[in-house]
N, C-alpha and C positions, 0 to 999 in steps of 0.2 A: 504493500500500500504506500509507504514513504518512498520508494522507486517512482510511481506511478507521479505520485504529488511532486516530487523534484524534476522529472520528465515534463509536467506540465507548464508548475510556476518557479519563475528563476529565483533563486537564491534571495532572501530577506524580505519576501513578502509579506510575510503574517508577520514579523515583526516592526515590517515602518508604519510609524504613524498616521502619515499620509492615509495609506493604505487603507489602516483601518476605519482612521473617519470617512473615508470613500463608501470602503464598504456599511458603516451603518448608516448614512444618511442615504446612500444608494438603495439601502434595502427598504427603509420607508417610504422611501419615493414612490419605489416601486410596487407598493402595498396598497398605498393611495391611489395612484395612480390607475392600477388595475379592476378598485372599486370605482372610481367614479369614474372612470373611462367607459365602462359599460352601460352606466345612463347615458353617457355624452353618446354614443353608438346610437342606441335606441332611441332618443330626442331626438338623433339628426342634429345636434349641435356640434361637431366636431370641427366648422368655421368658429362659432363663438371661443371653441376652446383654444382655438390656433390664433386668433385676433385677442385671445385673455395672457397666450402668453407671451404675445410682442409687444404688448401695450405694457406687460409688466418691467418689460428692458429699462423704460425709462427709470421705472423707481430704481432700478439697482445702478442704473448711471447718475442719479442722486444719492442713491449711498457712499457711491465714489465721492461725489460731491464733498458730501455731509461729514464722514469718515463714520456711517453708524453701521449697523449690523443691516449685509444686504438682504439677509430675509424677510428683515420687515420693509426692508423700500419698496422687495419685487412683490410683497403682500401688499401691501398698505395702497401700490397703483394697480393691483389687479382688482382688489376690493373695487377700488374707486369708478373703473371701467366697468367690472360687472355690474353694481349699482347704476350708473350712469343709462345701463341696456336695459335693466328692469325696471326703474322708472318710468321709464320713454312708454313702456308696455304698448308697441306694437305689434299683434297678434298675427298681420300673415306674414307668410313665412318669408317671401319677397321683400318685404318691407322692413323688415327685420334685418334679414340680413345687409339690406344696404345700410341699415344703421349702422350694424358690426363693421362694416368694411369703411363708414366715417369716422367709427370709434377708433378703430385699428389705425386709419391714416394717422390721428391727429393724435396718438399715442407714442407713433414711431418718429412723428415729425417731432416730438417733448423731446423723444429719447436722442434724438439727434442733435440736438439743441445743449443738453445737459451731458452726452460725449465729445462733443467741443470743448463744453466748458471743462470737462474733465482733464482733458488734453492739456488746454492754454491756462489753465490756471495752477491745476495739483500736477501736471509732469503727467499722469496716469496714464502712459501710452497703451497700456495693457486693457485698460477697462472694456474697449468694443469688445477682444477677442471675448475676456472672461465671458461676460456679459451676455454676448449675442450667442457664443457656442461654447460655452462651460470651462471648468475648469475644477475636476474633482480632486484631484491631487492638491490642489492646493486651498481645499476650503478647511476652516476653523474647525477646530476640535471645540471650539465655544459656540456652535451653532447647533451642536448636536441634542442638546439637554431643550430648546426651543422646538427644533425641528421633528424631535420624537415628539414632544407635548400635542403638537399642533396637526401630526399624521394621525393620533391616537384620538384625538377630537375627531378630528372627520371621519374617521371609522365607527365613531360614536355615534354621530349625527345620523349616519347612514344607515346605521340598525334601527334607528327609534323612527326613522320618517322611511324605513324601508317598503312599509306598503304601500302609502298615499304617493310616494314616490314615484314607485313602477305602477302603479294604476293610470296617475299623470301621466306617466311618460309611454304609455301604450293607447290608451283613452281619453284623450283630458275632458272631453265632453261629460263620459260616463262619470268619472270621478268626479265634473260636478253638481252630477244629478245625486249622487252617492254625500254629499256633504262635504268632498274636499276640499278644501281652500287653495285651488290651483294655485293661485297667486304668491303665496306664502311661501307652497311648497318650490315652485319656482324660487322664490329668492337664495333659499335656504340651498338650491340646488347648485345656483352660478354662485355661490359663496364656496360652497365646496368643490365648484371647479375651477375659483381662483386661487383656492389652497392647492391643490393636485397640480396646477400647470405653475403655479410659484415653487413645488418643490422642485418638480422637473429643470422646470430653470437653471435650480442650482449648481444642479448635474448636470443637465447637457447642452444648457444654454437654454434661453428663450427662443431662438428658432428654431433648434431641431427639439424642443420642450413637446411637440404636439404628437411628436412621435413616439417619445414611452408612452403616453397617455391615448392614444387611438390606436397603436399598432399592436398590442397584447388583448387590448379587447375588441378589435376587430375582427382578429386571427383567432380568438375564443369564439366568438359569434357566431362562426364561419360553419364549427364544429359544433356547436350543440347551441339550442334553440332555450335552457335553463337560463334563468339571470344566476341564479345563485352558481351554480354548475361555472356557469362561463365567468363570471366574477375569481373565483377560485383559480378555476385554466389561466387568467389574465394575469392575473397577483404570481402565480408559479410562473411563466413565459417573462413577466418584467422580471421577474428578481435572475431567473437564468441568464439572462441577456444583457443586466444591470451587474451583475457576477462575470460575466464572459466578458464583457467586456471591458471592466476593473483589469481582470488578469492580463488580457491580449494587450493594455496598455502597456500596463508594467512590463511586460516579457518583451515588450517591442524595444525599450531603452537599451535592449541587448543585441538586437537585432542592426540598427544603425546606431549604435553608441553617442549618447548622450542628446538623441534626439528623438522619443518615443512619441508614437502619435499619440491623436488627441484619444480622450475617455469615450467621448458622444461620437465618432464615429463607428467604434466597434461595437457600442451599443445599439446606434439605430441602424447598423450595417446585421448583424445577428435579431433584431426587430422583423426587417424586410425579408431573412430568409426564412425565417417562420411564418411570416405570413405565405410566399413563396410555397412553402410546403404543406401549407394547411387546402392551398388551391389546387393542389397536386394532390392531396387524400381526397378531397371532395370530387374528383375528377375518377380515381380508383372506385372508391365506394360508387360511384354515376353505373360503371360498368358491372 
């Protein structure tokens, strides 16, 4: 077994720190991510998800700003954005999403605004890359005691409104002949998809952020027709994929020395091949 793990990952991995806060904050990401990614599936919201986690770039390029902890910048403007869509509350789906796609403009046009200033004023040359496409090796071991609090709320949240939820999000009519309070339960829902694409962020940036969070539980979808079932498939697929691709990073600084790729590539690169091969079972089982 120690053969098999030294063959795999190169030498001092389970012991860097780095490493390790990768891998816990990677794993809650991933936890999150794969519950609320399968409403977002089922709503058909998967723009809103992708326009909640560009629109959060900008907070985390005023965290640069600010010098505060960037989980609450990329929270604090995804909040703000998904609030801004619910308010609006327009109901078709057309109409909506051009809202999404004003929201998202004038999110990325802040974030552009506020990595300038990060640039000409604090030196932060690094801030785009972080920012736009991750940087898990190098996040705080002080974000982890936050970032578990706030994956373990939202898995909270999502048990207690787990019927009114999927009833909304399959029916909404039905559910509000049934007494649902659509409305609410919407809010409560894009609140917990600006948690899930704010973790993601952390990890693999805000623009490939929409891919842990739509491509584990789309590729669950695909295979079974369960929420709960595919919820579970989704949460196991991030965390393998959010795991493979921790490692394939690390093992890469060995491969061209002293220049290993990025975290978020390997991970939405092993996302896509699972998807990939979910379309190819679904094609076997046809025959």
């Amino acid at each position: 077994m120690n053969s098999l793990i030294n063959f795999i990952v190169e030498p001092g991995f389970f012991s860097s720190n780095p490493v390790q806060t990768a891998l816990i904050v990677g794993s809650g990401t991933a936890i999150v991510s794969g519950v609320v990614g399968v409403f977002t599936v089922i709503r058909g919201q998967s723009f809103a998800g992708h326009a909640l986690a560009d629109v959060s770039s900008a907070g985390g390029a005023l965290s640069f700003l600010l010098g505060i902890n960037p989980l609450i910048g990329l929270l604090g403007m995804a909040l703000l954005a998904s609030l801004t869509m619910e308010i609006i509350d327009i109901r078709r789906a057309r109409e909506r999403d051009l809202m999404t796609g004003i929201v998202l403009g004038a999110g990325l046009g802040l974030a552009a605004l506020l990595l300038y200033f990060d640039v000409t004023t604090r030196s932060t040359t690094g801030a785009a890359v972080t920012v736009m496409f991750g940087s898990m090796f190098a996040i705080s071991p002080t974000i982890i005691p936050l970032a578990l609090w706030l994956g373990a709320g939202a898995v909270a949240v999502i048990i207690v409104i787990y019927r009114p939820l999927l009833l909304s999000s399959l029916d909404k009519e039905l559910a509000q002949v049934m007494g649902i309070r659509t409305r609410w339960v919407s809010t409560f829902y894009l609140m917990l998809l600006s948690l899930a694409v704010t973790l993601s962020a952390m990890t693999v940036g805000a623009v490939l952020s929409t891919a842990l969070l739509i491509g584990p539980a789309a590729t669950a979808l695909r295979i079974t027709r369960r929420p709960l079932m595919a919820m579970l498939m989704a949460t196991i697929l991030g965390l393998v994929a959010t795991w493979g691709g921790i490692v394939l990073a690390y093992d890469s600084f060995y491969w061209t020395p002293g220049h290993g790729w990025p975290v978020s590539f390997f991970i939405v690169a092993l996302i896509f091949i699972a998807y990939l091969a979910s379309t190819h079972l679904i094609r076997l089982k046809g025959h």
